[in-house]
Every structure is written in structure tokens, then in C-alpha cells.
C-alpha positions as CSV (number, residue, x, y, z in Angstrom):
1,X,-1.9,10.8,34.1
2,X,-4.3,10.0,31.1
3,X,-4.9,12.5,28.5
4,X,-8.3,13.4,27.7
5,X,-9.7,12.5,24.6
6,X,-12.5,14.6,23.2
7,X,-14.8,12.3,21.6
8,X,-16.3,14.4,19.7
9,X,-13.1,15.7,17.1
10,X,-12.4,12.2,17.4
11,X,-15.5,11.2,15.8
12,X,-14.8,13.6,13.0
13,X,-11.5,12.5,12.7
14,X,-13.4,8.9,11.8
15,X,-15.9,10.5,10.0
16,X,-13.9,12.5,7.9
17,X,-11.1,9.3,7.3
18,X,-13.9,7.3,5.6
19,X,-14.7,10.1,3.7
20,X,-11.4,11.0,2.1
21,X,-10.3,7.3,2.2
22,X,-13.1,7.0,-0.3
23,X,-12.5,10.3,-2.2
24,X,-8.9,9.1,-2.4
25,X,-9.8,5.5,-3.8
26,X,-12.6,6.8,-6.3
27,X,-10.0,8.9,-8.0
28,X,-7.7,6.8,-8.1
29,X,-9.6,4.1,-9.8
30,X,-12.2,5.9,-12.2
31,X,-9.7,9.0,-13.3
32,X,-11.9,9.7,-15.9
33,X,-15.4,10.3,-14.2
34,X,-16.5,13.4,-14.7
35,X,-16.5,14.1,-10.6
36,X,-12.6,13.0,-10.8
37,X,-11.6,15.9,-13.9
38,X,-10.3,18.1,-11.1
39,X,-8.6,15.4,-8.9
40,X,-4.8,16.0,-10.3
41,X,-1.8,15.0,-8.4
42,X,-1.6,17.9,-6.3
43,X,-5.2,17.1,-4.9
44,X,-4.5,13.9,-4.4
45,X,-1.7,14.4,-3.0
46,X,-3.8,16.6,-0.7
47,X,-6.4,14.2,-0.1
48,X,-4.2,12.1,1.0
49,X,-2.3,14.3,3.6
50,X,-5.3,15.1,4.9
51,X,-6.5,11.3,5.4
52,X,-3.3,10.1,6.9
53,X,-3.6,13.4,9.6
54,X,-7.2,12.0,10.5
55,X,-6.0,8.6,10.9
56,X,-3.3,9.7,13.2
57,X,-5.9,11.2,15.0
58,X,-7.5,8.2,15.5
59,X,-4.7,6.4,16.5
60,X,-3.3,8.9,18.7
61,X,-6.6,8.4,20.9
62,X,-5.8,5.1,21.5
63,X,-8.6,2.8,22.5
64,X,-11.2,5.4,22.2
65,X,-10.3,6.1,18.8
66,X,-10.5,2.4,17.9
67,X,-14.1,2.3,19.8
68,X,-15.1,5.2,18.0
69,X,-14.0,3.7,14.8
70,X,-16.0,0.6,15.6
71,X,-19.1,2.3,16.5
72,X,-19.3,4.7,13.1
73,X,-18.7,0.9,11.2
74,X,-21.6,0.0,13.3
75,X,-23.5,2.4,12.3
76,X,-22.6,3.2,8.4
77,X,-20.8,-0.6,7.1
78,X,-19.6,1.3,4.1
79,X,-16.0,1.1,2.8
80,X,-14.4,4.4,4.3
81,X,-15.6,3.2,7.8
82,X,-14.4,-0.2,7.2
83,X,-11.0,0.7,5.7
84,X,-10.2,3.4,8.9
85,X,-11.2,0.2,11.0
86,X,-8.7,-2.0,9.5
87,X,-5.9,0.8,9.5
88,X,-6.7,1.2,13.5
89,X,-5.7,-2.9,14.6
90,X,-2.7,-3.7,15.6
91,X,-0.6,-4.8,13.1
92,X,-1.4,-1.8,10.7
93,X,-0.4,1.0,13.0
94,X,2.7,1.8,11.6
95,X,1.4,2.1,7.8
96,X,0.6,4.6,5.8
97,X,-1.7,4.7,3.2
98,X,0.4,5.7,0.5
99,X,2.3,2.7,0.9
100,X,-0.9,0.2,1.1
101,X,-1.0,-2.2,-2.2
102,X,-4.7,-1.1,-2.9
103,X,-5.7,-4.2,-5.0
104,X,-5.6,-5.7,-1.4
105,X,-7.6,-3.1,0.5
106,X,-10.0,-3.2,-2.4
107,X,-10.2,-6.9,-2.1
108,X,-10.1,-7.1,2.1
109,X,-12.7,-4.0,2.2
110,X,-15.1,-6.3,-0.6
111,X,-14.8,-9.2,1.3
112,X,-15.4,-8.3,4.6
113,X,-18.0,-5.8,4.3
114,X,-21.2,-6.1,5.7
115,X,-24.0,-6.8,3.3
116,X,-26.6,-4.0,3.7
């Protein structure tokens, strides 16, 4: 029997991966912006619990999570939506984003972004 997947946390399970992918990555790369000062390693360290637990999420809903994934991209072609797209295809569903090289995302996310 399939389980039911409630398409609505699994929308904020996207919504809230692009978010804190791109919380995650801004504070990593500009640690001295003023809206960073607070980010230490505890929070990241948070942040980043708390984006892996919405990317399971995603993944644990299977196709609909992909779909939903797609359809937020669809609707918002910024980075966060585009990075939890790529972490949902096959290939990348065994990795974790702590142990991503993120020169690489950086450079897939700039070159396959959709131009606004």
C-alpha cells in the first residue's frame, strides 16, 4: 500500500530547503557581512541540520517530492530551488550537503540557472 504524501508540508519542506540552502551558502561565503555577524559554527551547524532534515523530506516523498521540487523551480529559478532540485535526481540521493565540494554547486547552480 502507498503512503500518502501531504503535498502541502512537502512543499514547505522545498520551500524551506532553498531557503536555508541559501542561508547556509551566504554565510559561508561572505562571513563578514553584517547579516552573517551572528552566523557562528553552532548556527551553522544548525542551519545545516535543519536543511539536510527538509531534504530528506523531500526525498522520502519520492516522486512527489521531486515534482514538487520541480514545480517551486518553475515557479521561483533562484539558486535554493535549483540546488534542492539537483540534490533530489538520482545520482545525488545518497549525499549530504556537508560533504558537497561547494565550488562545484556554486559553479553547476551559475551555470544552469535560468536567466530571469
Amino acid at each position: 500500500m502507498a503512503v500518502p504524501v501531504l503535498k502541502d508540508i512537502v512543499r514547505q519542506h522545498a520551500e524551506q530547503a532553498a531557503f536555508l540552502w541559501t542561508i547556509y551558502d551566504d554565510a559561508l561565503l561572505n562571513p563578514e557581512d553584517p547579516g552573517n555577524e551572528n552566523m557562528d559554527e553552532e548556527r551553522i551547524s544548525r542551519v545545516l541540520e535543519q536543511l539536510e532534515a527538509h531534504i530528506d523530506g523531500l526525498r522520502v516523498a519520492g516522486a512527489e517530492g521531486l515534482k514538487i521540487a520541480q514545480e517551486r523551480y518553475g515557479e521561483f529559478p533562484e539558486a535554493g530551488e535549483l540546488f534542492v532540485l539537483r540534490m533530489l535526481q538520482p545520482g545525488a540521493m545518497e549525499l549530504n550537503v556537508a560533504a558537497l565540494d561547494l565550488g562545484k554547486v556554486r559553479e553547476y547552480i551559475a551555470h544552469h540557472i535560468k536567466p530571469e
